[in-house]
PDB file with SEQRES, HELIX, SHEET and CRYST1 records, atoms N, CA, C and O in Angstrom:
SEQRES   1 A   84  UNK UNK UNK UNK UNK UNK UNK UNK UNK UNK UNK UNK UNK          
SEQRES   2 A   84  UNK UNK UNK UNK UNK UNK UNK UNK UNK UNK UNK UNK UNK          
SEQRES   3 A   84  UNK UNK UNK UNK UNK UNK UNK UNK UNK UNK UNK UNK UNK          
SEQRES   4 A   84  UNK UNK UNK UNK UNK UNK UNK UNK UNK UNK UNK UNK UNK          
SEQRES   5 A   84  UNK UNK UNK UNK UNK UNK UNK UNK UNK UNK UNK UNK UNK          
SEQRES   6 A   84  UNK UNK UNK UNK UNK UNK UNK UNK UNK UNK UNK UNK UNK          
SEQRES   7 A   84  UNK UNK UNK UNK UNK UNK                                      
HELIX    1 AA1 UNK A    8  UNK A   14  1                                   7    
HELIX    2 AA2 UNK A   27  UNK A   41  1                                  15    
HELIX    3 AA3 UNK A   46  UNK A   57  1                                  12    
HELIX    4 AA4 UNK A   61  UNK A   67  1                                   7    
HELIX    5 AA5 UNK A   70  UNK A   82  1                                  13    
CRYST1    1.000    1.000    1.000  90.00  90.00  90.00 P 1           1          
ATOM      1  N   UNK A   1      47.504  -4.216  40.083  1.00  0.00           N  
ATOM      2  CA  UNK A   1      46.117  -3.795  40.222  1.00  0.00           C  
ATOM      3  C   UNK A   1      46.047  -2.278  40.071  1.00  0.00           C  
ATOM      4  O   UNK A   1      46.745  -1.552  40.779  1.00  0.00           O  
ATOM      5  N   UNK A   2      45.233  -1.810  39.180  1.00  0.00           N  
ATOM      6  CA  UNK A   2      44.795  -0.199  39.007  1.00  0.00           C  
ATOM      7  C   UNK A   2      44.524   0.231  40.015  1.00  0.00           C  
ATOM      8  O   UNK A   2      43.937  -0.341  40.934  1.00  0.00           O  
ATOM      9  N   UNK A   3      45.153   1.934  39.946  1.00  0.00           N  
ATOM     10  CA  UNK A   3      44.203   2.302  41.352  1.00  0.00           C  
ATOM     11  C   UNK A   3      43.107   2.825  41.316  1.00  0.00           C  
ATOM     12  O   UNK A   3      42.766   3.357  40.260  1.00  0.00           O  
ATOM     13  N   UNK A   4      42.121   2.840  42.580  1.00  0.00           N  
ATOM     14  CA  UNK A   4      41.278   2.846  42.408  1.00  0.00           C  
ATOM     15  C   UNK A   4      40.528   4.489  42.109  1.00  0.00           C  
ATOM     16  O   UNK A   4      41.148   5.254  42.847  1.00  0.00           O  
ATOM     17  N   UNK A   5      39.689   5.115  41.493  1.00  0.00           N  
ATOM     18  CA  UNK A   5      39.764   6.533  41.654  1.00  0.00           C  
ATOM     19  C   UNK A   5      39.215   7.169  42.722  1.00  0.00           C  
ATOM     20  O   UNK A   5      38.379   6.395  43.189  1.00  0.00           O  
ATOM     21  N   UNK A   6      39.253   8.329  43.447  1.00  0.00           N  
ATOM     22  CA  UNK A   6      39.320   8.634  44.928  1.00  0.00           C  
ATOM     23  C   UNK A   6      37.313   9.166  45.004  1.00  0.00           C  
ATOM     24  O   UNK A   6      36.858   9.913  44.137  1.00  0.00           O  
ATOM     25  N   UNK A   7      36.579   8.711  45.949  1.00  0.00           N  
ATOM     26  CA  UNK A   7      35.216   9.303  45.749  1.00  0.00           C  
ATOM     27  C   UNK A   7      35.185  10.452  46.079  1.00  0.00           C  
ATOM     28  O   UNK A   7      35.730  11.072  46.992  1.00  0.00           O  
ATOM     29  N   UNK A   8      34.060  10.908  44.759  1.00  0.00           N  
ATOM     30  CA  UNK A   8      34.107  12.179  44.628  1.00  0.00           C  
ATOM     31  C   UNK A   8      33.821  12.987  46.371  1.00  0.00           C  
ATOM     32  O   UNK A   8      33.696  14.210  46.315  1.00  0.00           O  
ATOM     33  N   UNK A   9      33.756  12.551  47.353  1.00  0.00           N  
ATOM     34  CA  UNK A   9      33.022  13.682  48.377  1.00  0.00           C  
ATOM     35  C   UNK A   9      34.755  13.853  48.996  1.00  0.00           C  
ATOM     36  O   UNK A   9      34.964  14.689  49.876  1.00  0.00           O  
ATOM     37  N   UNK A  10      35.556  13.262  48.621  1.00  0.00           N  
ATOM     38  CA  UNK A  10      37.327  13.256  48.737  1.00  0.00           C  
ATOM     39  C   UNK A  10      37.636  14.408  47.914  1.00  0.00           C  
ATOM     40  O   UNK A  10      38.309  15.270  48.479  1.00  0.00           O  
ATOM     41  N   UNK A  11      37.374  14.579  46.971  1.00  0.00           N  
ATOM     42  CA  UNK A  11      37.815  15.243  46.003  1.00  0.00           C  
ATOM     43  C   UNK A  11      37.279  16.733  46.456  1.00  0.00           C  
ATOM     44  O   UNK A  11      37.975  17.748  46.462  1.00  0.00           O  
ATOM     45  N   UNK A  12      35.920  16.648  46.828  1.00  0.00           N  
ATOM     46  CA  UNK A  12      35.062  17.694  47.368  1.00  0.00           C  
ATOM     47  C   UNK A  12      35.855  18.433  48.159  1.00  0.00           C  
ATOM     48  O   UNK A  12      35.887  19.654  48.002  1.00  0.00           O  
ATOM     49  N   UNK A  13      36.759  17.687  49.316  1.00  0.00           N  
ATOM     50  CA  UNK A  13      36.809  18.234  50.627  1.00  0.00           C  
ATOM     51  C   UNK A  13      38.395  18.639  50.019  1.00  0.00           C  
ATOM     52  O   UNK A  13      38.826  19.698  50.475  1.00  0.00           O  
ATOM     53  N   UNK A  14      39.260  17.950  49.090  1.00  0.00           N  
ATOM     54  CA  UNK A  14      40.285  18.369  49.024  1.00  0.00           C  
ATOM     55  C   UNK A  14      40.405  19.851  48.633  1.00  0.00           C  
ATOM     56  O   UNK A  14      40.950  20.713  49.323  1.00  0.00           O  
ATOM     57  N   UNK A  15      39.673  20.082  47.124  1.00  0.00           N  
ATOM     58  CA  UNK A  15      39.435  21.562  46.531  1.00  0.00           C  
ATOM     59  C   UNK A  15      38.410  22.514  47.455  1.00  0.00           C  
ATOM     60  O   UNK A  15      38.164  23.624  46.985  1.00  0.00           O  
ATOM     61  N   UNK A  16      37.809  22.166  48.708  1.00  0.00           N  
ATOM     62  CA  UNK A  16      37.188  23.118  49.753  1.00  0.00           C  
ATOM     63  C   UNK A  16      38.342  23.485  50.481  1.00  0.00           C  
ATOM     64  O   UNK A  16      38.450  24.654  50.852  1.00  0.00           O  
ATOM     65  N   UNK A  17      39.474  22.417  50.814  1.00  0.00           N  
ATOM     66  CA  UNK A  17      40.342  22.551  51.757  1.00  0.00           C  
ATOM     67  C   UNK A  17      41.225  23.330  51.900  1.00  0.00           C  
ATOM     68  O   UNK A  17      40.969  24.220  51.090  1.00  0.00           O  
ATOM     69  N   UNK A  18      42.490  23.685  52.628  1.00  0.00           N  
ATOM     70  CA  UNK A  18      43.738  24.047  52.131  1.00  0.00           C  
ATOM     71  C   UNK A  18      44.852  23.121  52.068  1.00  0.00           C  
ATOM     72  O   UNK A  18      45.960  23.442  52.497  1.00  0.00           O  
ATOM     73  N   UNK A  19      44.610  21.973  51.546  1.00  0.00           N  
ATOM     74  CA  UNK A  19      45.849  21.209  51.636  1.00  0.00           C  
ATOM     75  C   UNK A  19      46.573  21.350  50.031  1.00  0.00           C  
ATOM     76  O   UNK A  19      46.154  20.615  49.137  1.00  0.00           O  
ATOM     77  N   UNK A  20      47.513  22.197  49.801  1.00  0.00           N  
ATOM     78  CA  UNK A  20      48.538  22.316  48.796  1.00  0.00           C  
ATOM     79  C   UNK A  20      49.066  21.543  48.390  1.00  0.00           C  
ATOM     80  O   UNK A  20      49.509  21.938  47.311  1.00  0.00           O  
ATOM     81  N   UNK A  21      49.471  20.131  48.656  1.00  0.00           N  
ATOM     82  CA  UNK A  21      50.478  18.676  48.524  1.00  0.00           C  
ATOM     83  C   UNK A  21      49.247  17.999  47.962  1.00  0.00           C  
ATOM     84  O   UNK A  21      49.851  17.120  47.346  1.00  0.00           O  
ATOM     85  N   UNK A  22      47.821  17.722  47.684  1.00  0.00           N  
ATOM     86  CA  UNK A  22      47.237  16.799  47.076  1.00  0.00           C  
ATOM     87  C   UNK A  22      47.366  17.192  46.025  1.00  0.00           C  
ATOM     88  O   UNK A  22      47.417  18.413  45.873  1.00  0.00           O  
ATOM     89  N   UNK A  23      47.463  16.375  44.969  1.00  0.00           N  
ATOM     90  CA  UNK A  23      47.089  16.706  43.424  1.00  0.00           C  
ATOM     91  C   UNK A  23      46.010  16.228  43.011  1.00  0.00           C  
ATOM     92  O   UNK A  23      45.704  15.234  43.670  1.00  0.00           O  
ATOM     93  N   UNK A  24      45.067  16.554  41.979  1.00  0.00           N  
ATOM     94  CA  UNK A  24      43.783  16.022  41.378  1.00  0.00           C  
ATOM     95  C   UNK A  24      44.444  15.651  39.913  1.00  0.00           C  
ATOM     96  O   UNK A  24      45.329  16.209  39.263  1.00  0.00           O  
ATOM     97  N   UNK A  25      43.377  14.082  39.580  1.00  0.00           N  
ATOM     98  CA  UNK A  25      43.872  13.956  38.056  1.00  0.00           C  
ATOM     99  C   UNK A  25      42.917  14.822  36.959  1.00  0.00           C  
ATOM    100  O   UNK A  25      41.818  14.733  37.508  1.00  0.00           O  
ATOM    101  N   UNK A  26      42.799  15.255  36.280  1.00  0.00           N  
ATOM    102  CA  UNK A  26      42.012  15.399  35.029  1.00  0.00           C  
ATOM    103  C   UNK A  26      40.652  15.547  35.368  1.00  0.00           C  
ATOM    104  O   UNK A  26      39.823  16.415  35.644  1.00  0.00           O  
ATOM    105  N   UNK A  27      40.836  13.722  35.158  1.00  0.00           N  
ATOM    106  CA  UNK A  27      39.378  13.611  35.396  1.00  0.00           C  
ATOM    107  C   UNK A  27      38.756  13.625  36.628  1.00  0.00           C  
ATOM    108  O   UNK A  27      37.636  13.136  36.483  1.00  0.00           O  
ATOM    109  N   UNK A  28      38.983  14.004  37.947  1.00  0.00           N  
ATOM    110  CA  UNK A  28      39.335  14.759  39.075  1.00  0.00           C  
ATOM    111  C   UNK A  28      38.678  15.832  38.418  1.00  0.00           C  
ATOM    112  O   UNK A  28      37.510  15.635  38.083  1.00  0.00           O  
ATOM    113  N   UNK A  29      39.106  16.728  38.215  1.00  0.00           N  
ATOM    114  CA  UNK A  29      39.020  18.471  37.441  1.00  0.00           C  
ATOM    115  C   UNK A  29      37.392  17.989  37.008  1.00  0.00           C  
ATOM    116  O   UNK A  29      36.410  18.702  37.217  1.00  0.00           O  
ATOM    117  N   UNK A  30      37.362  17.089  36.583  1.00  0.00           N  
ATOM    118  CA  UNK A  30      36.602  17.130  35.024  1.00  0.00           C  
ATOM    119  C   UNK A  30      34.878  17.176  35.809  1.00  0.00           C  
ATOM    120  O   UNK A  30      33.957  17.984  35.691  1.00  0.00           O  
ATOM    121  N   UNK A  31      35.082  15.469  36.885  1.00  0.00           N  
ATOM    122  CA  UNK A  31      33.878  15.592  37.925  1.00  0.00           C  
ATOM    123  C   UNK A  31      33.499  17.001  38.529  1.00  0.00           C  
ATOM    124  O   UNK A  31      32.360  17.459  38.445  1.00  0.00           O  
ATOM    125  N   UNK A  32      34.771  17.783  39.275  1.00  0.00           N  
ATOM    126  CA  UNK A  32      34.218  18.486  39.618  1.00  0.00           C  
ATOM    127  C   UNK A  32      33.332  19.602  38.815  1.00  0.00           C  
ATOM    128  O   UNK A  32      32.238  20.053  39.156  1.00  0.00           O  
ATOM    129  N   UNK A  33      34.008  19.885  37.799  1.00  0.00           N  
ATOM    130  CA  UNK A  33      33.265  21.115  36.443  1.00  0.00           C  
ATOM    131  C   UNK A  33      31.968  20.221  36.590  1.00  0.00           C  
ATOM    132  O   UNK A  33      30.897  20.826  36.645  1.00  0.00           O  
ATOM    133  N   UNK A  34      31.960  19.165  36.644  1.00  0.00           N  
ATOM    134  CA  UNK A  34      30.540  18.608  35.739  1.00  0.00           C  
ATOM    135  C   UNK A  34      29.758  19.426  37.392  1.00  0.00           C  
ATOM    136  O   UNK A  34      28.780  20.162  37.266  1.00  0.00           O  
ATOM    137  N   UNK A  35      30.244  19.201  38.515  1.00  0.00           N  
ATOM    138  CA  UNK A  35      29.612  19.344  40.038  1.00  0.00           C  
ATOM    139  C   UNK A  35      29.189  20.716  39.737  1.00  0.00           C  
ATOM    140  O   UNK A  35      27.998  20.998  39.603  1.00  0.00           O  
ATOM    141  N   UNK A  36      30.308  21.737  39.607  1.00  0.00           N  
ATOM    142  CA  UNK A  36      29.583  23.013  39.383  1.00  0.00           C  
ATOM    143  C   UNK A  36      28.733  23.690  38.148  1.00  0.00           C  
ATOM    144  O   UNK A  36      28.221  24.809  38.099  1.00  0.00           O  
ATOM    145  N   UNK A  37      28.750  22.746  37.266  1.00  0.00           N  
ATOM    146  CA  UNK A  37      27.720  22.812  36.522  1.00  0.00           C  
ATOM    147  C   UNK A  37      26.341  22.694  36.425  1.00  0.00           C  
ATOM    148  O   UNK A  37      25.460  23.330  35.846  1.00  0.00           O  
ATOM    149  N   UNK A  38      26.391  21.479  37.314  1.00  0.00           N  
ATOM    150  CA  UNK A  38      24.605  21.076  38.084  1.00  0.00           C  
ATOM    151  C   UNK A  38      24.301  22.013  38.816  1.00  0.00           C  
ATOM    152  O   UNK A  38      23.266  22.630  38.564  1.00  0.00           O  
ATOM    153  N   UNK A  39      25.173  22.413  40.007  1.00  0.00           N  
ATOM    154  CA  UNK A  39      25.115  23.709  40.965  1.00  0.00           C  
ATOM    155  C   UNK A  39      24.620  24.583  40.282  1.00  0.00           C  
ATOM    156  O   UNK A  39      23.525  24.995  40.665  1.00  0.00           O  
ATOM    157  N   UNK A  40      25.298  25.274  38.866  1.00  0.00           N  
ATOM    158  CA  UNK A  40      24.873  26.562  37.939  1.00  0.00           C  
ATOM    159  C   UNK A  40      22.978  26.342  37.532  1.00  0.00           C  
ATOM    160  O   UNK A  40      22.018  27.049  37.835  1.00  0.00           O  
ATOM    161  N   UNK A  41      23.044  25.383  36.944  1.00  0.00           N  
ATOM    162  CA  UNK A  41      21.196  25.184  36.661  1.00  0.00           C  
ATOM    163  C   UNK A  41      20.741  24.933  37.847  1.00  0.00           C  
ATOM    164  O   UNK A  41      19.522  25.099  37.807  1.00  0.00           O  
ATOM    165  N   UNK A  42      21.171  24.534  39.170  1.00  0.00           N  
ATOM    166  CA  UNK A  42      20.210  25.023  40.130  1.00  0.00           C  
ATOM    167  C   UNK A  42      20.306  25.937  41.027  1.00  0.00           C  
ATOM    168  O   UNK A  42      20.011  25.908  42.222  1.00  0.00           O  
ATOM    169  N   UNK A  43      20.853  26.967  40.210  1.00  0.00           N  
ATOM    170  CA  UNK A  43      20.170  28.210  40.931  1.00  0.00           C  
ATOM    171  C   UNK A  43      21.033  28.880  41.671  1.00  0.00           C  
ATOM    172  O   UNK A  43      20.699  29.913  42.252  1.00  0.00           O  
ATOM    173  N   UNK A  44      22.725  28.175  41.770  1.00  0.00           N  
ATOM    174  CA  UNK A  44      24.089  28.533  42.757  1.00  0.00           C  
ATOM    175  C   UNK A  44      24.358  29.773  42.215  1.00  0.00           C  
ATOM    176  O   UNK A  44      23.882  30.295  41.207  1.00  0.00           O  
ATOM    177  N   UNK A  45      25.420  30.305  43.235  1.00  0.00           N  
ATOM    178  CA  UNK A  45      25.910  31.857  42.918  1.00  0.00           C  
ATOM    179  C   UNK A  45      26.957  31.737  42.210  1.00  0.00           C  
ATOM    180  O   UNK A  45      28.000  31.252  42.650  1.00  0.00           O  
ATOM    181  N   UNK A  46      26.795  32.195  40.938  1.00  0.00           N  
ATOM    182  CA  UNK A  46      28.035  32.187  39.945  1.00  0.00           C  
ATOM    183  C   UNK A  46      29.031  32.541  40.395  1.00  0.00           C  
ATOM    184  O   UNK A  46      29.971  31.778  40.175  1.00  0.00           O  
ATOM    185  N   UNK A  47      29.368  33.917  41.285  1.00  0.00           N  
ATOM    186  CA  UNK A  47      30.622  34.220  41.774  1.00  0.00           C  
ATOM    187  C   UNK A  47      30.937  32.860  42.771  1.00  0.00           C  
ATOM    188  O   UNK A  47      32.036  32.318  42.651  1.00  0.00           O  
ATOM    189  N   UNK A  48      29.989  32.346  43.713  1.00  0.00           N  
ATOM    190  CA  UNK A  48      30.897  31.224  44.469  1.00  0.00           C  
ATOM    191  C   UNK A  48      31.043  29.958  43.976  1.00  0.00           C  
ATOM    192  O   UNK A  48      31.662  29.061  44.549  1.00  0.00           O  
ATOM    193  N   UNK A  49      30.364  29.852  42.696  1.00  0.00           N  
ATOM    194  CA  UNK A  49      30.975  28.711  41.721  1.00  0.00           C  
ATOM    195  C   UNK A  49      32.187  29.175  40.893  1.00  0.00           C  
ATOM    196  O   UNK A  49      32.685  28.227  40.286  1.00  0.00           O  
ATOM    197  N   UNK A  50      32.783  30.298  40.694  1.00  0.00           N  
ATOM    198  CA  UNK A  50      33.515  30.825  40.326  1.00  0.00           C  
ATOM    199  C   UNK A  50      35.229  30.714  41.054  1.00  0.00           C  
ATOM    200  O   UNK A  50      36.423  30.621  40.769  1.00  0.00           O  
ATOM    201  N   UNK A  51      34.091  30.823  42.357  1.00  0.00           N  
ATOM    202  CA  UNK A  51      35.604  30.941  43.214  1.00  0.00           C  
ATOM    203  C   UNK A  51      35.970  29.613  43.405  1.00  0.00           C  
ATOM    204  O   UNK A  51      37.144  29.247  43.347  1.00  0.00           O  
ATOM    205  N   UNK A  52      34.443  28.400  43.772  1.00  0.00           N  
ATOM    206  CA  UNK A  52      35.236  27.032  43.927  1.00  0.00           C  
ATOM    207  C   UNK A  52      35.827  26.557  42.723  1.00  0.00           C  
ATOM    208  O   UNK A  52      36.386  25.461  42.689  1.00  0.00           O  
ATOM    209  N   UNK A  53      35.746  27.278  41.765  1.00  0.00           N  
ATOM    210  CA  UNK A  53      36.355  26.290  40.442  1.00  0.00           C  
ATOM    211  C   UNK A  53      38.197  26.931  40.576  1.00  0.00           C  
ATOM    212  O   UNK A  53      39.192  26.208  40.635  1.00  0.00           O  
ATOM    213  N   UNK A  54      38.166  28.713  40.596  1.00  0.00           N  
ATOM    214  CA  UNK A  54      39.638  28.656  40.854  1.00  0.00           C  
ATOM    215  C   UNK A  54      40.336  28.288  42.053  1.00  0.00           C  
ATOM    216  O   UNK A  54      41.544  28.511  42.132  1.00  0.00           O  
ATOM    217  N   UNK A  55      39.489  27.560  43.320  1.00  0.00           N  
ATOM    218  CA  UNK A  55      39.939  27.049  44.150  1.00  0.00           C  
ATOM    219  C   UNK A  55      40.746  25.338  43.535  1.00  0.00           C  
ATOM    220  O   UNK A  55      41.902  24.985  43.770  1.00  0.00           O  
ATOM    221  N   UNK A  56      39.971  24.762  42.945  1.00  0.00           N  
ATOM    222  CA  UNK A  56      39.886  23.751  41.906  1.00  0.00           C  
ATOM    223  C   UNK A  56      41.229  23.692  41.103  1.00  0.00           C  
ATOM    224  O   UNK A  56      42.036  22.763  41.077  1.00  0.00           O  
ATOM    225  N   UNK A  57      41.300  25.251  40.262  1.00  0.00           N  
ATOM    226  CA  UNK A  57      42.542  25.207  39.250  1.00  0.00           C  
ATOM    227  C   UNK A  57      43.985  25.018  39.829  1.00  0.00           C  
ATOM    228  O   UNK A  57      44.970  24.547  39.262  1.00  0.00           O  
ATOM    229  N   UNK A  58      43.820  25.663  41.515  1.00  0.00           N  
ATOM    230  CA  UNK A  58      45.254  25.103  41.809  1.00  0.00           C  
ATOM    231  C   UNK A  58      46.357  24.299  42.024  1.00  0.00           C  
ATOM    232  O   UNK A  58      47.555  24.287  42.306  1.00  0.00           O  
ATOM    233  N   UNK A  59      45.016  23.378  41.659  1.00  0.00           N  
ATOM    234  CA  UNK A  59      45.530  21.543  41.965  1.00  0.00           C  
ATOM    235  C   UNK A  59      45.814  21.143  40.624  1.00  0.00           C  
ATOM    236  O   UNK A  59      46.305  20.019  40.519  1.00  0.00           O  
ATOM    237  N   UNK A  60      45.564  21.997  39.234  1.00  0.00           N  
ATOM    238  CA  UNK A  60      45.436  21.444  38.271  1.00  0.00           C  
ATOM    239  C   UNK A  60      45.812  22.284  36.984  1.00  0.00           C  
ATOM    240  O   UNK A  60      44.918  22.621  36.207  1.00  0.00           O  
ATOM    241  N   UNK A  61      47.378  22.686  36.715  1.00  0.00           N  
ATOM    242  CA  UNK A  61      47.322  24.150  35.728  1.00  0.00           C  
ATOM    243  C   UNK A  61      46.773  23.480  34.622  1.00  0.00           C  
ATOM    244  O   UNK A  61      46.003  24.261  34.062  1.00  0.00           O  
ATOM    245  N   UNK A  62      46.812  22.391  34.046  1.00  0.00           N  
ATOM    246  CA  UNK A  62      46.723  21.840  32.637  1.00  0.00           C  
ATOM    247  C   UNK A  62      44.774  21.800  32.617  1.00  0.00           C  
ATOM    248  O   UNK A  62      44.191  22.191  31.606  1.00  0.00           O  
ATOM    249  N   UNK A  63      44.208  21.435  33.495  1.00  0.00           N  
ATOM    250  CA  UNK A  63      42.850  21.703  33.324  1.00  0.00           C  
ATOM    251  C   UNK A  63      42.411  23.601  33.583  1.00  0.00           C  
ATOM    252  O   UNK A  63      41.371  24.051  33.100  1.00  0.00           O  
ATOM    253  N   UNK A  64      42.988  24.128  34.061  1.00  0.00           N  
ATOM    254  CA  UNK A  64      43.005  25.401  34.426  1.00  0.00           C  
ATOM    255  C   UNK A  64      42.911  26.193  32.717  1.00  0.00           C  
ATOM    256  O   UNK A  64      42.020  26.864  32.198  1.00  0.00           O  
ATOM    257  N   UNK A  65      44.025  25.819  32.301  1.00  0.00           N  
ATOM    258  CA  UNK A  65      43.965  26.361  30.966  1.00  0.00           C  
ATOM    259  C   UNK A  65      42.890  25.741  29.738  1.00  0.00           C  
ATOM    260  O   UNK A  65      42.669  26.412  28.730  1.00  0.00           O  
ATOM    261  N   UNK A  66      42.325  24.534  29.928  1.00  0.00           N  
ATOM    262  CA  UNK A  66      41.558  23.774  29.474  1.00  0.00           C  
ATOM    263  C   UNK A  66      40.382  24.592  29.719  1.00  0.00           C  
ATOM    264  O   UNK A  66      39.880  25.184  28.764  1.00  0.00           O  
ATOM    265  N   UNK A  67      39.779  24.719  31.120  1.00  0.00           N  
ATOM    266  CA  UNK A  67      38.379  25.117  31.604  1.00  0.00           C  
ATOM    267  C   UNK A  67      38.132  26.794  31.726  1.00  0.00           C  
ATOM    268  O   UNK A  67      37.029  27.295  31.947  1.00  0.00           O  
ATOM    269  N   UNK A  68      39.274  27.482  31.554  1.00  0.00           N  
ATOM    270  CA  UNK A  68      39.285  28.822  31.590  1.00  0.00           C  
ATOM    271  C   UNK A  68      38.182  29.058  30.391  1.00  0.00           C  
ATOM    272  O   UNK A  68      37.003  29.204  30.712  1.00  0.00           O  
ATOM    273  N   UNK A  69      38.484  29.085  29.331  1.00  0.00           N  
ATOM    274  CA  UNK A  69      37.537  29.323  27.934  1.00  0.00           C  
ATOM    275  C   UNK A  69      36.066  29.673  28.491  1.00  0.00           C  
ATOM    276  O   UNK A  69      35.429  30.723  28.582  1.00  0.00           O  
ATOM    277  N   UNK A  70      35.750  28.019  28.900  1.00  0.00           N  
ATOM    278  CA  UNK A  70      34.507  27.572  28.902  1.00  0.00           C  
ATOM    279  C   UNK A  70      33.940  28.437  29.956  1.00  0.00           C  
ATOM    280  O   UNK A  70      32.719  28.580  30.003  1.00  0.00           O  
ATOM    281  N   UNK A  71      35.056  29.290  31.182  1.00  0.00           N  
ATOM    282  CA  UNK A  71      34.532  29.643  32.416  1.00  0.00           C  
ATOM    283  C   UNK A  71      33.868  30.598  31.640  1.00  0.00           C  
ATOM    284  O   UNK A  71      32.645  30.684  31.531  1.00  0.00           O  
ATOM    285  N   UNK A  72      35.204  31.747  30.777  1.00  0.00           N  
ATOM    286  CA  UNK A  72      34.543  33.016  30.316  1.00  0.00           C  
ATOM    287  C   UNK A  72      33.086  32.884  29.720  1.00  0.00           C  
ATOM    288  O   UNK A  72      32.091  33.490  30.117  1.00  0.00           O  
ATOM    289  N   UNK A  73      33.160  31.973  28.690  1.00  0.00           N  
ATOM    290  CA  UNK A  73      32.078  31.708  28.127  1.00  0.00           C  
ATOM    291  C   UNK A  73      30.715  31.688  29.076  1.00  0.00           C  
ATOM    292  O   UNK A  73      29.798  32.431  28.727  1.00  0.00           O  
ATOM    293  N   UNK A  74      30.569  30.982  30.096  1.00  0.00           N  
ATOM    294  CA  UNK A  74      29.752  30.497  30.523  1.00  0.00           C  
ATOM    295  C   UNK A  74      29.221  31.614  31.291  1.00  0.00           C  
ATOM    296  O   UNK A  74      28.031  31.611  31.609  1.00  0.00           O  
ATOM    297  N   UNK A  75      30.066  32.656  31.646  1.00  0.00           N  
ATOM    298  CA  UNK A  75      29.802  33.860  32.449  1.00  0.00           C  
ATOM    299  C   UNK A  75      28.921  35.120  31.630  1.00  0.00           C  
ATOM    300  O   UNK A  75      28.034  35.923  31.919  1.00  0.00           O  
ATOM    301  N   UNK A  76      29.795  34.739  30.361  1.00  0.00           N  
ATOM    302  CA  UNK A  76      29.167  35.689  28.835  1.00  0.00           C  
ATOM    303  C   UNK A  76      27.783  35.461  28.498  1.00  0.00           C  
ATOM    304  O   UNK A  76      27.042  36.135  27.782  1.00  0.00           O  
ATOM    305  N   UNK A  77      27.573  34.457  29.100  1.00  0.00           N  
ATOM    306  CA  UNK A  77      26.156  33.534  28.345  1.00  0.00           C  
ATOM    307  C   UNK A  77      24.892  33.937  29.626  1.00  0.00           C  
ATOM    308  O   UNK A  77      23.672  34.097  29.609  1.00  0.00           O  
ATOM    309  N   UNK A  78      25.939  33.982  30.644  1.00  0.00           N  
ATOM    310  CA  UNK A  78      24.738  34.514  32.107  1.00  0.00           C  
ATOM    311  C   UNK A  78      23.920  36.027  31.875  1.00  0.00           C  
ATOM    312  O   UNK A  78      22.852  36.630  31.771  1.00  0.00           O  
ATOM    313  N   UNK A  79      25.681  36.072  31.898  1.00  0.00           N  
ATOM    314  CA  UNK A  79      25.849  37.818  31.514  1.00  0.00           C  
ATOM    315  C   UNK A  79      24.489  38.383  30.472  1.00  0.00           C  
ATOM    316  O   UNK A  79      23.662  39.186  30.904  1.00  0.00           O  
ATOM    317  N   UNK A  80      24.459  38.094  29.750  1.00  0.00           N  
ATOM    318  CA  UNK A  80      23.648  38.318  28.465  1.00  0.00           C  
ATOM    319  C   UNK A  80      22.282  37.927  28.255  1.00  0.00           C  
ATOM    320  O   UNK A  80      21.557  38.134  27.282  1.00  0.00           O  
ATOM    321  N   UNK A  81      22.007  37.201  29.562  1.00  0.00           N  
ATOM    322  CA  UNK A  81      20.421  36.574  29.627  1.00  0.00           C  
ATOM    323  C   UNK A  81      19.779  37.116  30.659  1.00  0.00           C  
ATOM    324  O   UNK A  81      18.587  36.923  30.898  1.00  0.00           O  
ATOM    325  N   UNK A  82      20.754  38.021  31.510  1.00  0.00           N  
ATOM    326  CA  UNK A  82      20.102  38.973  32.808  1.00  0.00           C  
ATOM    327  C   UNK A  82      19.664  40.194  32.344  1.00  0.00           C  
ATOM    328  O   UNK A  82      18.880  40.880  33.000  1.00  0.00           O  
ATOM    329  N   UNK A  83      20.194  40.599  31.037  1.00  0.00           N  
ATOM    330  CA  UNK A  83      20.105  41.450  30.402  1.00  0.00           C  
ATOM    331  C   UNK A  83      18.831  41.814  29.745  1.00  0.00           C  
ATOM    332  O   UNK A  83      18.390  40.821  29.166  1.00  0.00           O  
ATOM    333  N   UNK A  84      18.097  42.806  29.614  1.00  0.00           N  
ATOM    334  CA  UNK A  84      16.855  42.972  29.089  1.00  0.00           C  
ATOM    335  C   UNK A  84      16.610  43.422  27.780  1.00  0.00           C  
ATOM    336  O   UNK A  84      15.455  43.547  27.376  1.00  0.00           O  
TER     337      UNK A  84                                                      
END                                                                             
């Protein structure tokens, strides 16, 4: 029997937490980006979506290097629309 995948408010509390010994899969990583993404269009503080995502990368170097790009990007794109 497959296992089952862990609910997301698990996943929540692991990357809030300090527990070092859990690992996240992928798609683990992937929910959460999508989490701080909704957070970003409503209105969250980029720096503390910033920090929960590299709180996030430590569970995960292979998404780390995956989601880095998209972080810069996404900061470039803020960056540039606060701008007058």
């Amino acid at each position: 029997m497959p296992k089952l995948p862990r609910p997301f408010w698990q996943v929540l509390l692991i990357v809030l937490g300090d527990n070092q010994s859990e690992k996240l899969t992928c798609e683990e990583c992937t929910a959460m980006m999508e989490y701080l993404a909704d957070r970003a269009i409503e209105g969250a503080s980029i720096d503390d979506l910033k920090s929960t995502a590299n709180s996030l990368f430590r569970f995960c170097t292979e998404c780390k290097n995956h989601y880095q790009r998209h972080i810069i990007e996404l900061e470039r794109k803020v960056l540039l629309r606060g701008t007058p």
